[in-house]
C-alpha positions in Angstrom: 0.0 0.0 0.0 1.5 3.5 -0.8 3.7 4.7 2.3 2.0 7.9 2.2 -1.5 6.8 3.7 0.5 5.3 6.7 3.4 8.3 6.7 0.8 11.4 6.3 0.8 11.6 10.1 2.6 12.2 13.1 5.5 12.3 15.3 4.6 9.5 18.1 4.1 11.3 21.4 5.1 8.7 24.3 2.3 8.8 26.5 -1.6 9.9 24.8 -2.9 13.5 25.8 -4.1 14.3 28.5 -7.6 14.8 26.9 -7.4 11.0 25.8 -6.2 9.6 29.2 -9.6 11.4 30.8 -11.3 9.5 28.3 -10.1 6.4 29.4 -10.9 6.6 32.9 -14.3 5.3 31.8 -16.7 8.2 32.3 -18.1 8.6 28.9 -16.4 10.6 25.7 -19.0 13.3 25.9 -21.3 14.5 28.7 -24.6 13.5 30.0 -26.0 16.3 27.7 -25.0 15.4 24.7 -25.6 12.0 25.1 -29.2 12.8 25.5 -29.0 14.3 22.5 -27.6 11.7 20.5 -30.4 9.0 21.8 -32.8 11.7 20.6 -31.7 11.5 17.3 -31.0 8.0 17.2 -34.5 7.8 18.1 -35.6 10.6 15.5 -33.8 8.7 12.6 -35.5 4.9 13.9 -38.5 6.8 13.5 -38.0 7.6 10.1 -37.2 4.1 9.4 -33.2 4.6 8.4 -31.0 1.8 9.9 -29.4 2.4 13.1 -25.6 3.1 12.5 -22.8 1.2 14.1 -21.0 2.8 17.3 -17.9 3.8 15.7 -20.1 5.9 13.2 -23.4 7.4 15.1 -21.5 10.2 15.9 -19.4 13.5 14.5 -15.7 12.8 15.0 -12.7 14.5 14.3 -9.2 13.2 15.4 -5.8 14.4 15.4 -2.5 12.2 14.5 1.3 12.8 14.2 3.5 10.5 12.4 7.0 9.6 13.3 9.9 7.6 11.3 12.1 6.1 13.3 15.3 8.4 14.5 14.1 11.2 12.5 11.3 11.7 14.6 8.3 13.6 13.5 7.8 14.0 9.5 4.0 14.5 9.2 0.1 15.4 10.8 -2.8 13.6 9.9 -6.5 14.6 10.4 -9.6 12.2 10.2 -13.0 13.2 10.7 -16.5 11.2 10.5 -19.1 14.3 9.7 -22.8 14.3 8.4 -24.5 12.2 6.5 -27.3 11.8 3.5 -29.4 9.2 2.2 -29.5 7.7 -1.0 -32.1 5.3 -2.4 -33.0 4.8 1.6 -29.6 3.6 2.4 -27.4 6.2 4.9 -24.2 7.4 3.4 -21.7 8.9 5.6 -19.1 11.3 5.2 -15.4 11.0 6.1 -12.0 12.5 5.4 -8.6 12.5 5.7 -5.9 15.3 5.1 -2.4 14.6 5.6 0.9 16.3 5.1 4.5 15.2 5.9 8.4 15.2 5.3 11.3 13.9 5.6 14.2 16.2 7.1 12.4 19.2 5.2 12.7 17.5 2.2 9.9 16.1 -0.4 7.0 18.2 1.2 3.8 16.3 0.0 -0.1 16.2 0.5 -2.8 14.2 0.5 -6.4 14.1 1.0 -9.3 11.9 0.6 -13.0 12.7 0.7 -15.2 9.5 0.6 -19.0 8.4 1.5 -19.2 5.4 3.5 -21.9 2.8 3.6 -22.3 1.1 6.4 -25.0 -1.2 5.4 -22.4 -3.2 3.1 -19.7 -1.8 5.1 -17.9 -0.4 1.6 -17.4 3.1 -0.1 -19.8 4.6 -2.4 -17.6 7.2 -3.7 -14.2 9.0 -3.3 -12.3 12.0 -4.7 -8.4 11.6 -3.8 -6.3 14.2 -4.4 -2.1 14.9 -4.3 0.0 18.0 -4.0 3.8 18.0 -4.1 5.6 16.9 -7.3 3.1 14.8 -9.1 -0.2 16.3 -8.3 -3.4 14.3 -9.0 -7.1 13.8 -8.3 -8.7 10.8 -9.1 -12.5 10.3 -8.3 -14.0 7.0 -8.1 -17.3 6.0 -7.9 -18.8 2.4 -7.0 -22.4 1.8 -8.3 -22.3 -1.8 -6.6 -19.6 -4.3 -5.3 -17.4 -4.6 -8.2 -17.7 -2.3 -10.4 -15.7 0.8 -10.3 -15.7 4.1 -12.6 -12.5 5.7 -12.5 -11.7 9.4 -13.3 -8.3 11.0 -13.1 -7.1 14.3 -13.8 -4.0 16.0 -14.1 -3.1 20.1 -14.4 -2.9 21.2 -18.0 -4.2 17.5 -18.9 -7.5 16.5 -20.3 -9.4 13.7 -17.6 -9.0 10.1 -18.4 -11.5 8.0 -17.5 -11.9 4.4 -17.4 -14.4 1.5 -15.8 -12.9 -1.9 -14.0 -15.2 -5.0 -13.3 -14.0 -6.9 -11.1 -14.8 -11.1 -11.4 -15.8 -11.3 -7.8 -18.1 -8.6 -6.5 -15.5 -8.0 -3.7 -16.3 -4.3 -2.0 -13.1 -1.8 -3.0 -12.7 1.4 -1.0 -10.4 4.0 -0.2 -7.8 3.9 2.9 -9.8 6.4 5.2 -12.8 3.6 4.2 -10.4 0.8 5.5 -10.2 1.9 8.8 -14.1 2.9 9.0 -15.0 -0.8 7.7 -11.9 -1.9 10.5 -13.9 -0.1 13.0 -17.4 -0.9 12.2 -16.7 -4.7 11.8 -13.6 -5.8 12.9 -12.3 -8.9 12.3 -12.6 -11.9 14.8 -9.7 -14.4 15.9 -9.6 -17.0 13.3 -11.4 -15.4 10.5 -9.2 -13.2 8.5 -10.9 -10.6 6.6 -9.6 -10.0 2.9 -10.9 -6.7 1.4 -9.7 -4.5 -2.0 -8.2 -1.1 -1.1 -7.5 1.1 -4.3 -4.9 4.1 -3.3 -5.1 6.7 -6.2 -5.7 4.1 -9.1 -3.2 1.8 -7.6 -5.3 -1.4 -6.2 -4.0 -3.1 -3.2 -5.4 -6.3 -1.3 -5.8 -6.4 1.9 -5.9 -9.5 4.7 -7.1 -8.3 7.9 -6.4 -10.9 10.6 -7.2 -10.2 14.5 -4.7 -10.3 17.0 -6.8 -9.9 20.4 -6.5 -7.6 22.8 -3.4 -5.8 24.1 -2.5 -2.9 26.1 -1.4 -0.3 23.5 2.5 0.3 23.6 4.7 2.6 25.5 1.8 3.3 28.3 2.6 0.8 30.9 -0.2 -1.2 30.3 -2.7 1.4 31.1 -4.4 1.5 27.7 -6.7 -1.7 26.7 -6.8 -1.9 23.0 -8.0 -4.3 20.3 -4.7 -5.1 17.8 -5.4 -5.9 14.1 -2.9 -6.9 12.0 -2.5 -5.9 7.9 -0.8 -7.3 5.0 -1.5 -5.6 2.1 0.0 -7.2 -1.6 -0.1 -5.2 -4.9 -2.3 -7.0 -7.5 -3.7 -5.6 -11.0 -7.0 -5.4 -11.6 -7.7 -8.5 -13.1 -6.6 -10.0 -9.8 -2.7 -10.8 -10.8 0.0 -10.3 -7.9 1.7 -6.8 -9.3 5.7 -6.7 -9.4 5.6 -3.2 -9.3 5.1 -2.0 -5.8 6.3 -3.9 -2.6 3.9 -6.0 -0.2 3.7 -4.0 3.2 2.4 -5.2 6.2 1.1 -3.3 9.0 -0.7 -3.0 12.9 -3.0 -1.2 14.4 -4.6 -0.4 17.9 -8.1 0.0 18.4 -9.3 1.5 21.3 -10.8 -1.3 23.2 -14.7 0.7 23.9 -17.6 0.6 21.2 -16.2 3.8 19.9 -13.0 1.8 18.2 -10.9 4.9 17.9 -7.6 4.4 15.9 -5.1 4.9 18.8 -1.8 3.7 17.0 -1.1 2.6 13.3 3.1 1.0 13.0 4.2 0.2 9.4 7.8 -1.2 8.7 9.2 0.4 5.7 13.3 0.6 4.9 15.1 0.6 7.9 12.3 1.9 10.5 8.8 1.9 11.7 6.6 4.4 10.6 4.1 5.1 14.0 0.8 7.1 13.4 -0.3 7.9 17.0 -3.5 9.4 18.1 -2.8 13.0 19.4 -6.8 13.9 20.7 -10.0 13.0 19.6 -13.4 14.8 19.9 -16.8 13.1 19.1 -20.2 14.7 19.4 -23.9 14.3 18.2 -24.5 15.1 14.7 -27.8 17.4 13.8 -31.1 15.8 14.3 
């Protein structure tokens, strides 16, 4: 999977805010307020017979991330946000996002951002717009009708759009990488039953085994932090399902919180001679509009 998804992010703090620790101490992420609020419009919405959204999703969230590379330290921020929603053909699309922004030692200054409507109901994107700043800069859209089938659109500056459709021979459910960790988060995988989903990064198309480690206390907090670990491997294929020669497997981790929120707390990826470590920094969630 392209490093940039994993190094757009942040400089590894070693012990989680403040703000997070007070989170952890069990009284809930938001007040008693607001969490009247939410079960009126959870109500509100069963009312107006939408399906009830998973935990991780029902509510507004927008979290904070630095991302760190070994000796070099930080190189990068990374923001991801779960936001409104709309309905289409009565099935509840959310929104999500991602902008991230990194270097190393100063040097090859890029960007990256990803805009993308999740479905939970089959747990898959619906659409996404990519774009990248710094050096090669490119916006692909993709838009995904029904499981396997994927209309493609990329544009460069001073280039016309090229545009292309893929059918895929199984109907196997492609989505972006912000979309990986919202289907990680809604249905996690369970020990013994590897999960094997399609992940395309820009037009570059990845697949992607999911398999549960357990639970854990989250690293370099004394064991004062319950998570959920999932490990990754993600291998480069074409889109007629070959294995692709052209971009190196990559393998990964990451730390859920261990609550029904399933907030990323920690994302490590080995590439060269280091780790990159994507490490929550805050996170805020909060009702959306009824």
């Amino acid at each position: 999977m392209s490093a940039i998804w994993f190094l757009l992010a942040l400089a590894h703090p070693p012990w989680l805010s403040a703000e997070w620790r007070w989170s952890r101490q069990h009284p809930p992420l938001v007040a008693p307020e607001t969490v009247r609020l939410a079960l009126h419009t959870t109500l509100f919405r069963r009312l107006s017979f939408l399906p009830a959204l998973p935990a991780p999703l029902a509510l507004r969230e927008e979290a904070v991330y630095r991302v760190s590379y070994g000796a070099i330290g930080s190189i990068g921020q990374l923001r991801l946000s779960i936001a409104d929603e709309r309905t289409e053909g009565g099935r509840r699309l959310i929104k999500v996002a991602g902008r991230g922004e990194g270097s190393i030692l100063g040097l090859g200054r890029s960007e990256k951002s990803v805009d993308a409507e999740f479905d939970p109901a089959t747990l898959g994107a619906r659409r996404w717009t990519m774009i990248r700043t710094g050096g090669d800069d490119v916006t692909d859209t993709i838009d995904q009708p029904q499981a396997g089938v994927l209309r493609l659109a990329r544009q460069k500056p001073g280039a016309p759009p090229s545009t292309k459709q893929v059918v895929f021979s199984a109907a196997t459910p492609t989505m972006d990488p912000v979309g990986l960790l919202m289907r990680l988060r809604a249905a996690p995988p369970v020990v013994g039953q590897p999960v094997v989903l399609q992940i395309l990064d820009g037009q570059a198309l990845w697949r992607v085994t999911l398999t549960a480690v357990g639970r854990q206390t989250l690293p370099e907090t004394d064991g004062r932090v319950a998570t959920v670990r999932v490990d990754g491997r993600a291998d480069p294929i074409y889109y007629d399902g070959r294995d692709a020669d052209d971009r190196p497997r990559r393998t990964f981790a990451v730390w859920l919180s261990d609550d029904d929120a399933r907030v990323p707390l920690r994302l490590t990826m080995p590439i060269g001679i280091a780790d990159v470590v994507i490490q929550l920094v805050e996170a805020t969630r909060t009702p959306r509009a009824p």
